[in-house]
C-alpha positions as CSV (number, residue, x, y, z in Angstrom):
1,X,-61.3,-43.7,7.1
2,X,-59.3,-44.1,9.8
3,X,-57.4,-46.5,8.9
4,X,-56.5,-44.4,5.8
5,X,-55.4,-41.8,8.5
6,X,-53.1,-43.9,10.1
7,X,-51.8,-45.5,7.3
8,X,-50.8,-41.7,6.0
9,X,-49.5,-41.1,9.4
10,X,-47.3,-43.9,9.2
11,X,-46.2,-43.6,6.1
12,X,-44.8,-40.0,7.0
13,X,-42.9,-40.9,9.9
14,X,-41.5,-44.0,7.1
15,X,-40.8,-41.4,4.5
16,X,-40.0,-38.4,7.4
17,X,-37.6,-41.0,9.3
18,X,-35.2,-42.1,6.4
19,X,-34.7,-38.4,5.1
20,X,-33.9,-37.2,8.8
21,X,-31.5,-40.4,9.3
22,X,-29.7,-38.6,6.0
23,X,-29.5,-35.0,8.0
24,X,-28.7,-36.8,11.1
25,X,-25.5,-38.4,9.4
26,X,-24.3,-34.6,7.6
27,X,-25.4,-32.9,11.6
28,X,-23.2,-35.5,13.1
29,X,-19.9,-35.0,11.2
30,X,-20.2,-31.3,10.7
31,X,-20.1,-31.3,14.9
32,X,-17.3,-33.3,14.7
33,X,-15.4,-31.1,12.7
34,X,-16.5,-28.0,14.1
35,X,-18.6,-26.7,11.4
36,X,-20.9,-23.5,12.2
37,X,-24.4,-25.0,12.0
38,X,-27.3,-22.5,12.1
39,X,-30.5,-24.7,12.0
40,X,-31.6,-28.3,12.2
41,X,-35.2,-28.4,11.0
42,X,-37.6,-31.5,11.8
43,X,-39.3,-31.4,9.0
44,X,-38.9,-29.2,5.8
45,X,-39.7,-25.1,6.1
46,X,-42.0,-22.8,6.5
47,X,-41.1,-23.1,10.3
48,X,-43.8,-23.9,12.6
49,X,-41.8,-23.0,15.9
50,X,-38.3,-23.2,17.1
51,X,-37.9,-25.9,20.0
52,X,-34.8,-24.7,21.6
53,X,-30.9,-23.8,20.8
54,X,-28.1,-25.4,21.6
55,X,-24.1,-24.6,20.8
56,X,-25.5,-21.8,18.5
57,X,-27.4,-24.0,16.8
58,X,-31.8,-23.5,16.4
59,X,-33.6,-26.6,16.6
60,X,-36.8,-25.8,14.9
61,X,-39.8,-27.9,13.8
62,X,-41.4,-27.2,10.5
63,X,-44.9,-27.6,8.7
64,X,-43.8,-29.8,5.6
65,X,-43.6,-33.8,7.6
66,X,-40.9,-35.3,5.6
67,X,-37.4,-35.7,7.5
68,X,-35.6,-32.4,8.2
69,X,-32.6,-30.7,7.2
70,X,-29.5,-29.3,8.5
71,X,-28.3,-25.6,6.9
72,X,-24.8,-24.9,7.5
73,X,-22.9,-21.5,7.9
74,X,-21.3,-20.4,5.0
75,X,-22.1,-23.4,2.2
76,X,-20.7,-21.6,-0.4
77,X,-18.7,-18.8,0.9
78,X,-15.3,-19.9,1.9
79,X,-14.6,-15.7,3.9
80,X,-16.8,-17.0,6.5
81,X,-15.2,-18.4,9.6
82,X,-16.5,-21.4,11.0
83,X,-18.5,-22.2,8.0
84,X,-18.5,-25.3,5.6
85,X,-16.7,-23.6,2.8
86,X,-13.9,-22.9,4.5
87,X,-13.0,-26.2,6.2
88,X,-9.9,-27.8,4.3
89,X,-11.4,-30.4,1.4
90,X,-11.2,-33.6,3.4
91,X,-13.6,-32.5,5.6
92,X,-16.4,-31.8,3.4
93,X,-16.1,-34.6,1.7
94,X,-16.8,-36.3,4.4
95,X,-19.4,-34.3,5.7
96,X,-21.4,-34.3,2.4
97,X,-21.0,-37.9,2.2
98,X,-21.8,-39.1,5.5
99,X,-25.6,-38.6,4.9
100,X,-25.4,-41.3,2.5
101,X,-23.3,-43.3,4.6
102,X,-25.8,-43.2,7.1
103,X,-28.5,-44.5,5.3
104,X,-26.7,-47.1,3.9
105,X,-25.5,-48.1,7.4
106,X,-29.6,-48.2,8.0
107,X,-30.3,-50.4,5.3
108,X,-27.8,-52.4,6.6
109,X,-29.2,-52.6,9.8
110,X,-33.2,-53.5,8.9
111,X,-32.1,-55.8,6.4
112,X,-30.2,-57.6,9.0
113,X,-33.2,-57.8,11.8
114,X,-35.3,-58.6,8.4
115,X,-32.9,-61.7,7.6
116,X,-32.8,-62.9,11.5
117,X,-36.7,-63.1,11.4
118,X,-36.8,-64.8,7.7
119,X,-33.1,-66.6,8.1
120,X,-30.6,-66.6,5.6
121,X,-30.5,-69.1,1.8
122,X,-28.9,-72.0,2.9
123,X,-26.4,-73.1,-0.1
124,X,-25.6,-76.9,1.3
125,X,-29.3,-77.6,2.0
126,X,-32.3,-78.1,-0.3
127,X,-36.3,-78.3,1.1
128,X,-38.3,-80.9,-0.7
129,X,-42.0,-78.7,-0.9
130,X,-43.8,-81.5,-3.3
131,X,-43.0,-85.0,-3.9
132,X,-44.9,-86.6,-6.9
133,X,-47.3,-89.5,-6.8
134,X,-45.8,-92.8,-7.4
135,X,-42.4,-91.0,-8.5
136,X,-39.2,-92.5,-7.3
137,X,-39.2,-89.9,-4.7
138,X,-42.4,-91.4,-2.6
139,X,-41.2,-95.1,-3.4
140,X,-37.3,-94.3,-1.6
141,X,-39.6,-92.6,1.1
142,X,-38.8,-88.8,1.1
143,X,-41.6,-86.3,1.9
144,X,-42.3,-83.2,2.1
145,X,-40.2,-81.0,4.4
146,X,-37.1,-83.1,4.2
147,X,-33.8,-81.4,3.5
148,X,-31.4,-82.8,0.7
149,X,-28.0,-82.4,2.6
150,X,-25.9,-84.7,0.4
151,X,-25.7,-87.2,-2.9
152,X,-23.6,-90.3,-2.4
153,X,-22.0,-88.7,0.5
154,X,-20.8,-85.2,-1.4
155,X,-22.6,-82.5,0.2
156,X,-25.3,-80.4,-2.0
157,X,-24.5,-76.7,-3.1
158,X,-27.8,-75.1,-3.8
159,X,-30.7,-76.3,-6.3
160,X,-28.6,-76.1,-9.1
161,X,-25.7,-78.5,-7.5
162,X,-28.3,-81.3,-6.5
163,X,-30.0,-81.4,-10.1
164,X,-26.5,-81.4,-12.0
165,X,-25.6,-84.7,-9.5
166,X,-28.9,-86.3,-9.8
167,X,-28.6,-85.5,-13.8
168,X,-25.4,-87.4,-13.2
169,X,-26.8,-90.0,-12.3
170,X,-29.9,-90.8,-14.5
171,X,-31.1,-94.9,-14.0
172,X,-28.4,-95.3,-11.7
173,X,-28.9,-96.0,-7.6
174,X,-27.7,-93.2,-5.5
175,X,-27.6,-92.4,-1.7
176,X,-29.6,-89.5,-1.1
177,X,-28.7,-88.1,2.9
178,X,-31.6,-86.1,4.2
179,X,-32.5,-84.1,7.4
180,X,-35.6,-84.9,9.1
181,X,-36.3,-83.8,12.5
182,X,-33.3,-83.1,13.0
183,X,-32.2,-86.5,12.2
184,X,-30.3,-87.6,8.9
185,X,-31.4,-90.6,7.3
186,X,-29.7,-91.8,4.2
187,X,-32.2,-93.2,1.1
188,X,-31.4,-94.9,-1.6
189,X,-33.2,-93.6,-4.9
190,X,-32.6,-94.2,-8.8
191,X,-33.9,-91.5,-10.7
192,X,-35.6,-92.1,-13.7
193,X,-34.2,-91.4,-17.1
194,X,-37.7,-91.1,-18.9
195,X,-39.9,-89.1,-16.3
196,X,-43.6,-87.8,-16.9
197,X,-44.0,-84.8,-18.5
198,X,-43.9,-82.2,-15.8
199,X,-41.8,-84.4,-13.6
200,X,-38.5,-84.4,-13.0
201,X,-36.0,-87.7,-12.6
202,X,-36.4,-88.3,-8.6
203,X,-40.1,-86.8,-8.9
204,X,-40.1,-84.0,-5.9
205,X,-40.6,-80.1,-5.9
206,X,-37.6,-78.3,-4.6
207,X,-36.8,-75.1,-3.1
208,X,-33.7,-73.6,-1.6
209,X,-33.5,-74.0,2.4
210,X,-33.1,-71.2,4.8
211,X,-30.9,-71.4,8.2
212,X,-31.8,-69.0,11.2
213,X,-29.0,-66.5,12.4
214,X,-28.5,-64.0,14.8
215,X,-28.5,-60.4,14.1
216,X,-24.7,-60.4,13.9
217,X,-24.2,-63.7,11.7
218,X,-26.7,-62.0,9.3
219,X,-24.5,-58.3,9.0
220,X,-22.6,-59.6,6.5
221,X,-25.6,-60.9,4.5
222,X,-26.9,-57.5,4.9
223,X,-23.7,-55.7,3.9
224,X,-24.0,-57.9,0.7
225,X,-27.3,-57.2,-0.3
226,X,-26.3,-53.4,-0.5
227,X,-23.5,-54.4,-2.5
228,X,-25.7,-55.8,-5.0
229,X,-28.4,-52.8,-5.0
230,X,-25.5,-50.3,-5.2
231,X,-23.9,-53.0,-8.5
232,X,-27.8,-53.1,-9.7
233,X,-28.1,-49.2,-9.8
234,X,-24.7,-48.4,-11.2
235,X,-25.8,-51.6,-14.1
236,X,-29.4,-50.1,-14.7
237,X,-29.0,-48.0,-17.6
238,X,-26.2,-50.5,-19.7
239,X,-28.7,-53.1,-19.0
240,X,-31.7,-50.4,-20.1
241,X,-30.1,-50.3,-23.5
242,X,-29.2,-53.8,-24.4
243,X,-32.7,-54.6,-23.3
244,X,-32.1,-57.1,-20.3
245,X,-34.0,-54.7,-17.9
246,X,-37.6,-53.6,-18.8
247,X,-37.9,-49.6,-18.6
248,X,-40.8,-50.2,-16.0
249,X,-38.3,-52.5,-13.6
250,X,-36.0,-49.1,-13.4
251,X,-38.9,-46.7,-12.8
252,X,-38.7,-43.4,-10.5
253,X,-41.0,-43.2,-8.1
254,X,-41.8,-40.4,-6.2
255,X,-43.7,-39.9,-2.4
256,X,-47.0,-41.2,-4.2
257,X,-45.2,-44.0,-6.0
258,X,-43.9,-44.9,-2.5
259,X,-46.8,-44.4,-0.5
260,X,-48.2,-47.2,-2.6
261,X,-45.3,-49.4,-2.0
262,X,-45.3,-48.9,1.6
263,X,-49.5,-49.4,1.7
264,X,-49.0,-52.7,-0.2
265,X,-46.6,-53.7,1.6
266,X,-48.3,-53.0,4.9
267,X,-51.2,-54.9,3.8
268,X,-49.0,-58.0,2.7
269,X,-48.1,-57.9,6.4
270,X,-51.5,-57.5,7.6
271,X,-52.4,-60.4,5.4
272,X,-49.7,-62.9,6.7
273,X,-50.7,-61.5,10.1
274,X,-54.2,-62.5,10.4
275,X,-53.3,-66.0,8.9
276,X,-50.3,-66.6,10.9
277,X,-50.6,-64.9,14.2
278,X,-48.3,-62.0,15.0
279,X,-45.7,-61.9,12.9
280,X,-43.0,-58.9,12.1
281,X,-43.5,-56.4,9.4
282,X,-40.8,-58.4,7.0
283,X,-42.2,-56.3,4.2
284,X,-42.5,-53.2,5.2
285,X,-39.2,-53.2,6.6
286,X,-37.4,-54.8,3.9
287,X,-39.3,-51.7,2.0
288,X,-37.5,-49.5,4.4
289,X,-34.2,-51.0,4.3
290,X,-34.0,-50.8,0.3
291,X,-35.2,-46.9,0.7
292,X,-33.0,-46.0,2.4
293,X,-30.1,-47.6,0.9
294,X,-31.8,-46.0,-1.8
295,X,-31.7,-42.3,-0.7
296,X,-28.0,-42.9,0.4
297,X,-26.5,-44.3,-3.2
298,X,-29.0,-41.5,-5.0
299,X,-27.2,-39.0,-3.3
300,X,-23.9,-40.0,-4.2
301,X,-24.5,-39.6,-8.3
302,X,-22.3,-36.7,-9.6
303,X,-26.1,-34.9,-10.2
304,X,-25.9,-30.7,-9.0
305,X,-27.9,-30.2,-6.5
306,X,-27.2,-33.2,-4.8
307,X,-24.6,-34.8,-2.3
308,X,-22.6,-36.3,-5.1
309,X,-22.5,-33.1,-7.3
310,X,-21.3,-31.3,-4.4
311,X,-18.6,-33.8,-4.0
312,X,-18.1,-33.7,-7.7
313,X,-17.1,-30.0,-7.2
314,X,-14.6,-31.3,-4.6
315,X,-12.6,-33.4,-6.8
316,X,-10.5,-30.2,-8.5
317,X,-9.9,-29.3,-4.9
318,X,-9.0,-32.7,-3.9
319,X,-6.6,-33.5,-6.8
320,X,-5.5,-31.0,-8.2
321,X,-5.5,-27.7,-5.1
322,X,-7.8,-25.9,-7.5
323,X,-10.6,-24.6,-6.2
324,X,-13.7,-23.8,-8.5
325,X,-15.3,-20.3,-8.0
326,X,-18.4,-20.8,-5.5
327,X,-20.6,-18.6,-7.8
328,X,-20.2,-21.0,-10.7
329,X,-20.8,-23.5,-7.9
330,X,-23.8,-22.1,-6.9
331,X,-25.2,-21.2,-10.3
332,X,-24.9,-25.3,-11.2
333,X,-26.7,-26.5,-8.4
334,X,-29.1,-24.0,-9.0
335,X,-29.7,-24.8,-12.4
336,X,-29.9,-28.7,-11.0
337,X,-32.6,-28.4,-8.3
338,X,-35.0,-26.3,-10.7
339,X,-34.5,-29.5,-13.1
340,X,-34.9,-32.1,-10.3
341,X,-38.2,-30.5,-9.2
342,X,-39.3,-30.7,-13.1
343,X,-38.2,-34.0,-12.9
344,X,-40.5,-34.8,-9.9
345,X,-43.1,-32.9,-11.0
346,X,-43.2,-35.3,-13.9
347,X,-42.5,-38.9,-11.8
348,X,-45.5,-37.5,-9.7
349,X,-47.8,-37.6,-12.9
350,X,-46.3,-40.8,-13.6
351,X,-47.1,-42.1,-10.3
352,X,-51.1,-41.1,-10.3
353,X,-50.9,-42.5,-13.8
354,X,-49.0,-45.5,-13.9
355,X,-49.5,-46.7,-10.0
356,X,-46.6,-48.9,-8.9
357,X,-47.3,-52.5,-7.8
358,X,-44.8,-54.0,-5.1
359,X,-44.3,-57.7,-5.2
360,X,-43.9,-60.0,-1.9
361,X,-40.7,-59.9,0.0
């Protein structure tokens, strides 16, 4: 029971944390341009108490846990001074977009101290994981552990590069340079043109290296994992249609669907914890790192109610100095939020019926 308890509590301060980083990022640029702002809420209303005020502004903490919000004066009424309808179009769009752009900046972060604990793929290095009895492997002397670095003297580039040299090469002697201990030690090997069934020409079980960096080496490993979340999200439905993405692979989830996410992947930790000592929480933070970079690229869709359809309102503005009437405005992204939360209301069934599984990181 109590581990239940804390698991909840952690999993609102997960949940609570990425939402507030997104407030955080619109608070942040609406003091830079000067924008009225009349409440930042910890938390999501009724209000529970109001901390303190500072520069006009009520800092307030609120009874719903999950991450906060920041209400602005004048949203949609550009006759207000000082408020967020009247600043000139530039400025809001930043503003609205820099919630997102925080969280992305946050994913780009975790995954970065995720890939300096785990290291990064290393493309000119392979790991040897299983070498076969009595294969041409064991006979030339490789073993397990030992990293492929080159074939007769060119180096490797991936899995895929040392296969297509070794296929190459079928019956005929090659110099195989390996890493072990730090030392390289080149082998002569001629794989076999006829192997075993279930064995491959040199005999051995590979797998793609890793190489340790620094947290600044791995930032730009980081920066392109968003890339390809952010390529992945805007591909989903194309690839939905044609078939080459399974409808469950592209699921919603809601704060259910994600508590179990973040419980399994809190208990993967646990388990590689107990049988390898203290180790970080690589899962739960690569869980993290994709949620928030989740919330930020969400956001952005052209969807009323939301940070993009606000934007989307912009663009008239932007391009052409034609502004569209607030009350339309207003009456959109009404209209949207009453059919997100119908939307939600339905991934939350989903969720309690269909419970998500999260694979290993």
């Amino acid at each position: 029971m109590l581990n239940t308890i804390v698991t909840i509590l952690e999993f609102v301060l997960f949940f609570g944390l990425t939402i507030f980083i997104h407030e955080f990022g619109h608070f942040l640029m609406g003091r830079l341009f000067k924008v009225d702002i009349e409440e930042f809420g910890f938390g999501y209303p009724p209000r529970m108490l109001k901390l303190f005020t500072a520069k006009g502004t009520i800092f307030s903490l609120n009874w719903i846990p999950f991450g906060g919000f920041v209400r602005f004066k004048g949203e949609e009424d550009p006759g207000q001074s000082g408020s967020l309808a009247s600043e000139k179009p530039y400025k809001r769009l930043i503003i609205l977009s820099s919630g997102a752009l925080m969280n992305i900046l946050t994913g780009i972060l975790i995954f970065s101290l995720v890939f300096m604990q785990t290291g990064i793929p290393d493309q000119n290095r392979v790991e040897i994981m299983q070498v076969a009895a009595s294969s041409p492997a064991e006979t030339a002397g490789i073993l397990a552990g030992d990293l492929i670095i080159a074939v007769n003297g060119e180096v490797v580039e991936g899995m895929q590069g040392l296969s297509d040299r070794i296929q190459e090469n079928l019956g005929k002697e090659v110099t195989i340079t390996i890493e072990r201990d730090n030392e390289k030690i080149e082998i002569p090997i001629t794989p076999r043109e006829n192997p075993p069934e279930g064995e491959g020409a040199m005999g051995i079980v590979m797998s793609s290296a890793v190489k340790q960096v620094s947290y600044i080496q791995a930032i730009p490993y980081s920066i392109q994992s968003v890339y390809e979340y952010a390529k992945l999200l805007v591909q989903m439905p194309i690839l939905l249609v044609r078939g080459q993405m399974a409808p469950e692979d592209a699921r919603v989830v809601g704060p259910k669907g994600i508590y179990d996410m973040f419980n399994q992947a809190r208990e993967q930790d646990a388990d590689v914890t107990t049988s390898q000592g203290s180790t970080p929480a690589v899962n739960t933070l690569w869980l993290l790192a994709i949620f928030s970079v989740a919330i930020g690229l969400t956001n952005l869709l052209p969807i009323p109610a939301l940070d993009g359809g606000r934007i989307l309102f912009l663009l008239p503005e932007l391009l052409f100095k034609r502004r569209v009437k607030p009350e339309f405005e207003s009456l959109v992204h009404l209209i949207g939020f009453a059919l997100l939360i119908i939307f939600m209301v339905y991934v939350t069934f989903q969720d309690f019926a269909n419970p998500i599984v999260v694979p290993n990181y």
